[in-house]
py3Dmol code that shows the C-alpha trace and the ligand (Angstrom):
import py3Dmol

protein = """\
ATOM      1  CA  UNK A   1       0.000   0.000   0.000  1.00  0.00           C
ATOM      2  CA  UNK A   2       1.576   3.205  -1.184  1.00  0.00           C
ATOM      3  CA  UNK A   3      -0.476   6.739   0.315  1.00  0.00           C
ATOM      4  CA  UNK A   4       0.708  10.072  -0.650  1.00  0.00           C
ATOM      5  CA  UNK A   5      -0.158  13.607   1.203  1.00  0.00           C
ATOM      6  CA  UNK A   6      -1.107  16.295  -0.929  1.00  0.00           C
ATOM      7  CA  UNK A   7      -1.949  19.932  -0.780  1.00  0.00           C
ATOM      8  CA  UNK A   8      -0.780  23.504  -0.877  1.00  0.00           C
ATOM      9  CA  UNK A   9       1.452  24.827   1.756  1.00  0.00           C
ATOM     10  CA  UNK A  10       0.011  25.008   4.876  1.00  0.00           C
ATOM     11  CA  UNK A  11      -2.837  22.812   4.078  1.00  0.00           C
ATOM     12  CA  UNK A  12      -1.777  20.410   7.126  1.00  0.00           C
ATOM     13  CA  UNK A  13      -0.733  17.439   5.435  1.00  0.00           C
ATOM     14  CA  UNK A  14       2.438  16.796   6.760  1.00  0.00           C
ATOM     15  CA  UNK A  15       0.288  16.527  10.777  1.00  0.00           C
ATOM     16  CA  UNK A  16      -2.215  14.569   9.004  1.00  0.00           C
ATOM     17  CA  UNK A  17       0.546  11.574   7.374  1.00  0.00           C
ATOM     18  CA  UNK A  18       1.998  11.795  10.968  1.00  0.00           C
ATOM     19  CA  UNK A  19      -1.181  10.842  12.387  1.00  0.00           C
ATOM     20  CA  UNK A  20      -2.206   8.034  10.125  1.00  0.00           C
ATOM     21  CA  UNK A  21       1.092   6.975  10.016  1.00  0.00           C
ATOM     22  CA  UNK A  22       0.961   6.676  13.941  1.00  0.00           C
ATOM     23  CA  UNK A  23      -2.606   5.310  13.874  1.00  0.00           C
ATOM     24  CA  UNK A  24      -1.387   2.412  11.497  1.00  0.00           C
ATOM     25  CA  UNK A  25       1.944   1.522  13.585  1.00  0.00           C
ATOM     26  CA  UNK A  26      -0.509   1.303  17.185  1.00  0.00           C
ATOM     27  CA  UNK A  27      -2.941  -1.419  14.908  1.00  0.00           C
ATOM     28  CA  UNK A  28       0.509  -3.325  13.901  1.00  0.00           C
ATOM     29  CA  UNK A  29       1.287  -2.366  10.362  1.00  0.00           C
ATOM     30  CA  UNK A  30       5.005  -2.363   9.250  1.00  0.00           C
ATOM     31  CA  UNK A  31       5.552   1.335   7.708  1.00  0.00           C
ATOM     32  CA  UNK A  32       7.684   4.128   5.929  1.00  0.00           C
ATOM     33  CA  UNK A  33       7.168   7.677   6.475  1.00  0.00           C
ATOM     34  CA  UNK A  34       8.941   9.628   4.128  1.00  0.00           C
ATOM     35  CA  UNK A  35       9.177  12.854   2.413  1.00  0.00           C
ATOM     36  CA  UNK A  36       9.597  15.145  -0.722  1.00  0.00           C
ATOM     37  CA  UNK A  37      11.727  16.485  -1.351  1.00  0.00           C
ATOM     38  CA  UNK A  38      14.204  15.317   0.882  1.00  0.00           C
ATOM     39  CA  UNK A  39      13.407  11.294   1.412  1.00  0.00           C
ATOM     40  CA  UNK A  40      16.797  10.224   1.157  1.00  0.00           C
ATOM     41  CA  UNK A  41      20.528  11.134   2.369  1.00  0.00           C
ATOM     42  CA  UNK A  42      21.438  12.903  -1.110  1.00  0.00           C
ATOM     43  CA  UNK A  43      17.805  14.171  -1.518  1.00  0.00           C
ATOM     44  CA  UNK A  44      17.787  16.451   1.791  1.00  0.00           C
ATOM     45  CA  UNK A  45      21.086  17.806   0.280  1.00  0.00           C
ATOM     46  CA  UNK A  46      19.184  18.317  -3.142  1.00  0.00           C
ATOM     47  CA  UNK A  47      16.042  20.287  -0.644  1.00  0.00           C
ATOM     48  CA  UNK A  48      18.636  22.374   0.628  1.00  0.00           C
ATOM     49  CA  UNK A  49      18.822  23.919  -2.847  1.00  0.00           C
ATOM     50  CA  UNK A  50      15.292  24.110  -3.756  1.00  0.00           C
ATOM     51  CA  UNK A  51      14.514  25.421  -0.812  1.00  0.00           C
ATOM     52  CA  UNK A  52      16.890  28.038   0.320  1.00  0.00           C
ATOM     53  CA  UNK A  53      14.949  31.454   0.072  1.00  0.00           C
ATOM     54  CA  UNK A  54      18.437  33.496  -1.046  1.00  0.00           C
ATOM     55  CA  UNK A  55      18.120  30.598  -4.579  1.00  0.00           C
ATOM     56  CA  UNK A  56      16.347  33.145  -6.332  1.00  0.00           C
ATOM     57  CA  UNK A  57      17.666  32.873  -9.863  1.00  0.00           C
ATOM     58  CA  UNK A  58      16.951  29.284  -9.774  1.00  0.00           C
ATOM     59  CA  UNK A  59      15.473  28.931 -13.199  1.00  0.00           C
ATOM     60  CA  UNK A  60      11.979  26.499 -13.426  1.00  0.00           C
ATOM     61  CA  UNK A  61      13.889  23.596 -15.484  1.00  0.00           C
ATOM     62  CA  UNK A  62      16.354  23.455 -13.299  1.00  0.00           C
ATOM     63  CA  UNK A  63      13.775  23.618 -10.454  1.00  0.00           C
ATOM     64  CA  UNK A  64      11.611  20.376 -12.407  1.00  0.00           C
ATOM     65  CA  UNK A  65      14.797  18.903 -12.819  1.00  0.00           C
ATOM     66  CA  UNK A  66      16.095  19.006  -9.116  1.00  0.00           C
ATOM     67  CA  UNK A  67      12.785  17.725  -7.891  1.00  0.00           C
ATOM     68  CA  UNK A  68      13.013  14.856 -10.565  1.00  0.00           C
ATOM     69  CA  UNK A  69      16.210  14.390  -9.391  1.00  0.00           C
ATOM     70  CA  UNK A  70      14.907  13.866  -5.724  1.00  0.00           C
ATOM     71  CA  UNK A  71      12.644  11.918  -6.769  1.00  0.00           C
ATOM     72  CA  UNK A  72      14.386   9.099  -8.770  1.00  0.00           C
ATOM     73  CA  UNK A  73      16.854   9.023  -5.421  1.00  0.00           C
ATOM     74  CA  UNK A  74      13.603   8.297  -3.450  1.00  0.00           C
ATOM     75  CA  UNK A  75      11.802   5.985  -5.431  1.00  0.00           C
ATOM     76  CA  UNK A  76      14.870   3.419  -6.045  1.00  0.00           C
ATOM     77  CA  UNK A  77      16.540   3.707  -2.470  1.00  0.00           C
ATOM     78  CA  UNK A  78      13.424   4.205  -0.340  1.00  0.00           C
ATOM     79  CA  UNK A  79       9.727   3.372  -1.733  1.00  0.00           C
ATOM     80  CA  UNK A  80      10.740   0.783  -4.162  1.00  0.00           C
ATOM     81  CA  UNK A  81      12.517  -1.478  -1.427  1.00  0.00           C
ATOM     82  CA  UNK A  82      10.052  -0.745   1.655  1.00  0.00           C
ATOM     83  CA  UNK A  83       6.659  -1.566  -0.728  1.00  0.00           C
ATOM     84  CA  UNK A  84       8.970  -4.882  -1.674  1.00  0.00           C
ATOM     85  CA  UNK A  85       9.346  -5.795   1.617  1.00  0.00           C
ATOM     86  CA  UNK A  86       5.679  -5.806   2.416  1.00  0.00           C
ATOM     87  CA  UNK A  87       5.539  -2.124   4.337  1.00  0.00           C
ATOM     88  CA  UNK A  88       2.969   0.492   3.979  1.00  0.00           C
ATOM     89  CA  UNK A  89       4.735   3.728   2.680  1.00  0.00           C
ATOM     90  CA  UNK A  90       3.504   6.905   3.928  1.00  0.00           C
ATOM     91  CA  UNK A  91       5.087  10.004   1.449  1.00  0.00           C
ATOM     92  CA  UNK A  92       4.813  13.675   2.398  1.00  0.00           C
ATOM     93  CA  UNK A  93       4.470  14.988  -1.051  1.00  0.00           C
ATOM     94  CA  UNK A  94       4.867  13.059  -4.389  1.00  0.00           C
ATOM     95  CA  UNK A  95       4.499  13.293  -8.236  1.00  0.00           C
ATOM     96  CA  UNK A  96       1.298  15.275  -8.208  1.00  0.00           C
ATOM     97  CA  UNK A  97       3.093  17.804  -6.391  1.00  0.00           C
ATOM     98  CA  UNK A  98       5.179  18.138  -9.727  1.00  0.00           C
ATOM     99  CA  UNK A  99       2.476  18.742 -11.673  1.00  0.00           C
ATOM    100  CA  UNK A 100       0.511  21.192  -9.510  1.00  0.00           C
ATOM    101  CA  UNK A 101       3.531  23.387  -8.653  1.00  0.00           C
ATOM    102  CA  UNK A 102       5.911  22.984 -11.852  1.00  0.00           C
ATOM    103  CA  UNK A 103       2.895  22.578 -13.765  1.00  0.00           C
ATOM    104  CA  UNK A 104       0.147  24.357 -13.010  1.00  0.00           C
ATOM    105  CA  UNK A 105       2.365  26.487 -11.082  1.00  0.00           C
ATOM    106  CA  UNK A 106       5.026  27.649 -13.296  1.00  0.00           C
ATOM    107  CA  UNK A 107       3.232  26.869 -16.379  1.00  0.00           C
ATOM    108  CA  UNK A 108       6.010  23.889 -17.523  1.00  0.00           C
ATOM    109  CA  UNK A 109       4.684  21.519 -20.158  1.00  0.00           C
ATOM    110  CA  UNK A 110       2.607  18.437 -18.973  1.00  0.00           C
ATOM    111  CA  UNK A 111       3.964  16.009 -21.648  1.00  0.00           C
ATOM    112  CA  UNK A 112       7.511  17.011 -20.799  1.00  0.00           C
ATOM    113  CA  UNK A 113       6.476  16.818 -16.409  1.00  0.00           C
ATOM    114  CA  UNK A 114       4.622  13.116 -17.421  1.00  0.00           C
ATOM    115  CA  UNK A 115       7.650  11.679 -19.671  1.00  0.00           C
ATOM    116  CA  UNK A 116      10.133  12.436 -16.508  1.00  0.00           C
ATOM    117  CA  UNK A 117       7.238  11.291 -14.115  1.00  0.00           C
ATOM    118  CA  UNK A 118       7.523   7.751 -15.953  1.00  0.00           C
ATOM    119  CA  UNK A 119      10.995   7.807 -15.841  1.00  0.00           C
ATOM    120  CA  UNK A 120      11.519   8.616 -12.283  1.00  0.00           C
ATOM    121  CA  UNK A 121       8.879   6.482 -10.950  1.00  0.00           C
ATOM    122  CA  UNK A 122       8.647   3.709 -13.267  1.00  0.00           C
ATOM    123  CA  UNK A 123       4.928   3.896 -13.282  1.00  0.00           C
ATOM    124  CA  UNK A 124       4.701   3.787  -9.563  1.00  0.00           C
ATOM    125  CA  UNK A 125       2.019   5.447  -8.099  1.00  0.00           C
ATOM    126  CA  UNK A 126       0.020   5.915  -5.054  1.00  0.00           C
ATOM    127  CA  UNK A 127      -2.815   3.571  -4.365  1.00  0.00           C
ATOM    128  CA  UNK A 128      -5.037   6.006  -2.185  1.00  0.00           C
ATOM    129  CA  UNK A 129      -3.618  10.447  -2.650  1.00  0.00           C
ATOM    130  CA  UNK A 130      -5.063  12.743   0.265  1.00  0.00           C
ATOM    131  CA  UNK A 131      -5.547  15.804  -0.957  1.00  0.00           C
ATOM    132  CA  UNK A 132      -6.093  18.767   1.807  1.00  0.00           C
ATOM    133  CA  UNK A 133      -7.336  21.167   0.262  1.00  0.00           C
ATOM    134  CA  UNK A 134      -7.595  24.768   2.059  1.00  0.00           C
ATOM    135  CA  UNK A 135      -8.089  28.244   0.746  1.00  0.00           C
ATOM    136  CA  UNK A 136      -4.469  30.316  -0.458  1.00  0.00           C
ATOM    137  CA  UNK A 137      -4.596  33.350   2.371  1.00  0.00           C
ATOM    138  CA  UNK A 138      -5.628  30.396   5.434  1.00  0.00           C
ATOM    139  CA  UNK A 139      -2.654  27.757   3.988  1.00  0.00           C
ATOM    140  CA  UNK A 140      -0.350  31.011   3.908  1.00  0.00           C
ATOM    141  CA  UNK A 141      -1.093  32.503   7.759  1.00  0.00           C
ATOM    142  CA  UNK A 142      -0.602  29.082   8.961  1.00  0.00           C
ATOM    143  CA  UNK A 143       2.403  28.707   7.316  1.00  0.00           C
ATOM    144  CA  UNK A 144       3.726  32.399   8.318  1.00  0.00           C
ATOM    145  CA  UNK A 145       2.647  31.484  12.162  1.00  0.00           C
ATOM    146  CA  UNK A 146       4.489  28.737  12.370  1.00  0.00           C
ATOM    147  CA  UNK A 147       7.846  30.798  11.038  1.00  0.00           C
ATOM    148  CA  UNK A 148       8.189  28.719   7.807  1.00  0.00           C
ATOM    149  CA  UNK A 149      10.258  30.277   5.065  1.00  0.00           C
ATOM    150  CA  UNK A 150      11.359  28.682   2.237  1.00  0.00           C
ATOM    151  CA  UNK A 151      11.893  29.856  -1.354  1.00  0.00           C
ATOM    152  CA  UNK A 152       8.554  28.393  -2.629  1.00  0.00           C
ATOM    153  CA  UNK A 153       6.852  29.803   0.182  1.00  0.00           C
ATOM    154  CA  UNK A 154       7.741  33.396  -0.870  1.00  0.00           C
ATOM    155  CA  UNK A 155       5.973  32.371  -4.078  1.00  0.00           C
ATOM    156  CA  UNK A 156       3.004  35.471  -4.680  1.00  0.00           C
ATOM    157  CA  UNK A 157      -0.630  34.280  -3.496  1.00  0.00           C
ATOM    158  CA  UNK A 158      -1.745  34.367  -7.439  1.00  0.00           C
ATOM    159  CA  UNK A 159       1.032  31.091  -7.680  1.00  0.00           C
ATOM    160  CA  UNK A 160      -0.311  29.244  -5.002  1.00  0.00           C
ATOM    161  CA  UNK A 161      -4.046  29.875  -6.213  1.00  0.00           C
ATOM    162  CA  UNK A 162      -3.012  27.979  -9.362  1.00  0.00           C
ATOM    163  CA  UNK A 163      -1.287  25.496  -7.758  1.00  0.00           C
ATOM    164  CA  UNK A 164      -4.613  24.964  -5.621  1.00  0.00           C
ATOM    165  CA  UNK A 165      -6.636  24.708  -9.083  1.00  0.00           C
ATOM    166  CA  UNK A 166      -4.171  22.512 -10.430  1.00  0.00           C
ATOM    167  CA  UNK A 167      -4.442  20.101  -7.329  1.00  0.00           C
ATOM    168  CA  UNK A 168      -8.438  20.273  -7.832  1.00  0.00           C
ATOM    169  CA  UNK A 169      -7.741  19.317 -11.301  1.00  0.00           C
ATOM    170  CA  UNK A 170      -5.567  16.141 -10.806  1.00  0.00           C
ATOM    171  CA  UNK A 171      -7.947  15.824  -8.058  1.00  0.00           C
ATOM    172  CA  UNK A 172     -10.961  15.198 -10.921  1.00  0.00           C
ATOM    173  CA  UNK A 173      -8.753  13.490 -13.433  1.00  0.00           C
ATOM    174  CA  UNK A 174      -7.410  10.572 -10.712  1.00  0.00           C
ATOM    175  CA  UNK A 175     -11.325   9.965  -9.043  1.00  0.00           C
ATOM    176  CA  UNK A 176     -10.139   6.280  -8.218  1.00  0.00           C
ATOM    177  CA  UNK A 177      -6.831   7.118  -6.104  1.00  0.00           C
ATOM    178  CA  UNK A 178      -7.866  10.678  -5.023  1.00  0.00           C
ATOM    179  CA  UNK A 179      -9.824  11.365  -1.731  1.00  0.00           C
ATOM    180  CA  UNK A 180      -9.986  15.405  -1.329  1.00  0.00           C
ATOM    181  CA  UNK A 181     -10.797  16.705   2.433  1.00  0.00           C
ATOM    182  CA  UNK A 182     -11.420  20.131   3.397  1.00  0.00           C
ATOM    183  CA  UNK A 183      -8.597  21.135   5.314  1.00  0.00           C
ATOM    184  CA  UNK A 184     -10.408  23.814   7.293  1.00  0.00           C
ATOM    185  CA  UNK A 185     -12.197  21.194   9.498  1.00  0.00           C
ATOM    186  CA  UNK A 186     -10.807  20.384  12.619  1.00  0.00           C
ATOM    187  CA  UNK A 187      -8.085  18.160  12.971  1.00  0.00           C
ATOM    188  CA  UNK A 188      -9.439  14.969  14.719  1.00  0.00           C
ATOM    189  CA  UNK A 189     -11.997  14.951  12.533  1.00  0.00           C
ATOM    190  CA  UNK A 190      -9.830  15.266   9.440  1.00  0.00           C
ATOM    191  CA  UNK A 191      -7.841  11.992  11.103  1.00  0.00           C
ATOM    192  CA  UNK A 192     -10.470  10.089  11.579  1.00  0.00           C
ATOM    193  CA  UNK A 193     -11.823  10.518   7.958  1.00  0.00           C
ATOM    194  CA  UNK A 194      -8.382   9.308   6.370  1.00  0.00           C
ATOM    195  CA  UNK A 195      -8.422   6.673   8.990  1.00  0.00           C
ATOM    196  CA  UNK A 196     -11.791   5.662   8.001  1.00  0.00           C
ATOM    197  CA  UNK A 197     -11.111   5.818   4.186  1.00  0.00           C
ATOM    198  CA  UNK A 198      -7.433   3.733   4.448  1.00  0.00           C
ATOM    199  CA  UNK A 199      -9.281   0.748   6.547  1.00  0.00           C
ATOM    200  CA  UNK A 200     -12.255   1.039   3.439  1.00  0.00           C
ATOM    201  CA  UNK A 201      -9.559   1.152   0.769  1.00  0.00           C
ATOM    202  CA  UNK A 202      -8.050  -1.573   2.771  1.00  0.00           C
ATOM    203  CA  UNK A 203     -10.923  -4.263   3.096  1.00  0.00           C
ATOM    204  CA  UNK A 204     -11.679  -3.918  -0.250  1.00  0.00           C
ATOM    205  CA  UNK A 205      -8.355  -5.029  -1.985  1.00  0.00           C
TER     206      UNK A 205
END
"""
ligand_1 = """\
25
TYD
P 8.119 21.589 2.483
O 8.870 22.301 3.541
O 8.162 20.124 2.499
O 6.687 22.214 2.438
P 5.303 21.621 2.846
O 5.332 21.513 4.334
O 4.319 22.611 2.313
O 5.206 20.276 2.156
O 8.650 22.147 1.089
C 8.367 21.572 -0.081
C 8.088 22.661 -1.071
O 8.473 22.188 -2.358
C 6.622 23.021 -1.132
O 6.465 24.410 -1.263
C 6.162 22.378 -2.409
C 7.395 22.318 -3.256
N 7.443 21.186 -4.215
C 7.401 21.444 -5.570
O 7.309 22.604 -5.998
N 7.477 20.381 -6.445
C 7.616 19.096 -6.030
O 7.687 18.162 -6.862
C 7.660 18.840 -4.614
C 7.813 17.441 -4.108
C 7.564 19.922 -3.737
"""
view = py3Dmol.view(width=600, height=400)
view.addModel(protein, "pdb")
view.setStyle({"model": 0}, {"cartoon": {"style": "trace"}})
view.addModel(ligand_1, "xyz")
view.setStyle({"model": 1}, {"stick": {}})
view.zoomTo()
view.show()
C-alpha cells in the first residue's frame, strides 16, 4: 500500500501523514514515512537547494529537474525497497506535487512533467492520494505562524491559487486514487476521515 499527502502549503498534510502513520503503527502495520523532497541522504542535500529562500535565480527547469532528481533518489533507495518488503509507505508529497507546482504552477509543459514522471517512478504510483485542500490566504497565515520560510513559500498568493486549481484538477482526473478533504475542518476529525477511508480502501483489496 503506497499513500501520498497532498496539498498547498500550509494545508496540514504533513500533521495529518503523521497521524495516520501513527494510527497504522498502534494497529501493527510495518511502515515508511517519508518525504519530498528530501526522502533520502542525497535528496535532503538536493532540498537544501530548492529550498533556500536566497536561490532566487533558480530557473523552473532546473527547479523540475532538481525535484526529478529527488525523486528518482527516493523511489529506487526508499519506496521501491520498503513496498517490496511488504511495508505500507507513507510520502509527504509526491508526483502530483510536480504537476501542480511545476505545472500548473510555473506553467512547464505536462507532456515534458509526465515523460520524466515515468521515468523517475517507473509507473509507480500511489494507491489512495489525500488531498487537503484549504483556501491560499488560510494555507499562507498558517504557514507564516508557524515561522516557515522557504523559497517556494515566498511564491506570490496568485502562484499558489493555481497550484490549488491545479491540485483540484488532478484531483478530478485521478477519481479512483484521489480522496480530497477540506482542510479547514478540525483536525481529529480530518484523522479520523483518512483513517476511516485507508481501513475502506483496505478491506476492499
Ligand atoms: P516543504 O517544507 O516540504 O513544504 P510543505 O510543508 O508545504 O510540504 O517544502 C516543499 C516545497 O516544495 C513546497 O512548497 C512544495 C514544493 N514542491 C514542488 O514545488 N514540487 C515538487 O515536486 C515537490 C515534491 C515539492
Amino acid at each position: 500500500m503506497f499513500i501520498s499527502f497532498e496539498g498547498i502549503d500550509g494545508c496540514g498534510k504533513t500533521t495529518q501523514a503523521r497521524l495516520l502513520a501513527e494510527g497504522l503503527e498502534k494497529i501493527g502495520m510495518y511502515l515508511v514515512f517519508t518525504v519530498e523532497p528530501g526522502g533520502s541522504v542525497i535528496g535532503s542535500k538536493i532540498r537544501n537547494i530548492l529550498l533556500d529562500p536566497k536561490h532566487k535565480e533558480l530557473v523552473p527547469l532546473a527547479e523540475l529537474l532538481l525535484y526529478n532528481a529527488d525523486r528518482a533518489q527516493h523511489v529506487e533507495e526508499v519506496i521501491l525497497p520498503a513496498l517490496k518488503s511488504g511495508k505500507v509507505v507513507i510520502t509527504d508529497r509526491y508526483i502530483d506535487s510536480t504537476i501542480a507546482y511545476q505545472g500548473y504552477g510555473r506553467g512547464l509543459d505536462m507532456g515534458v512533467l509526465h515523460t520524466l514522471e515515468n521515468l523517475v517512478t517507473r509507473g509507480l504510483k500511489p494507491d489512495i492520494t489525500f488531498l487537503l485542500d484549504i483556501n491560499v490566504e488560510q494555507g499562507l497565515e498558517r504557514n507564516m505562524l508557524a515561522g516557515k520560510i522557504d523559497r517556494i513559500q515566498e511564491e506570490d498568493i496568485r502562484f499558489h491559487e493555481m497550484v490549488r486549481q491545479g491540485y483540484l484538477k488532478i484531483g478530478e482526473a485521478n477519481p479512483w486514487r484521489f480522496f480530497k478533504i477540506d482542510g479547514g475542518l478540525a483536525k481529529d476529525y480530518i484523522a479520523d476521515k483518512i483513517f476511516g477511508i485507508f481501513l475502506e480502501r483496505v478491506n476492499g483489496l
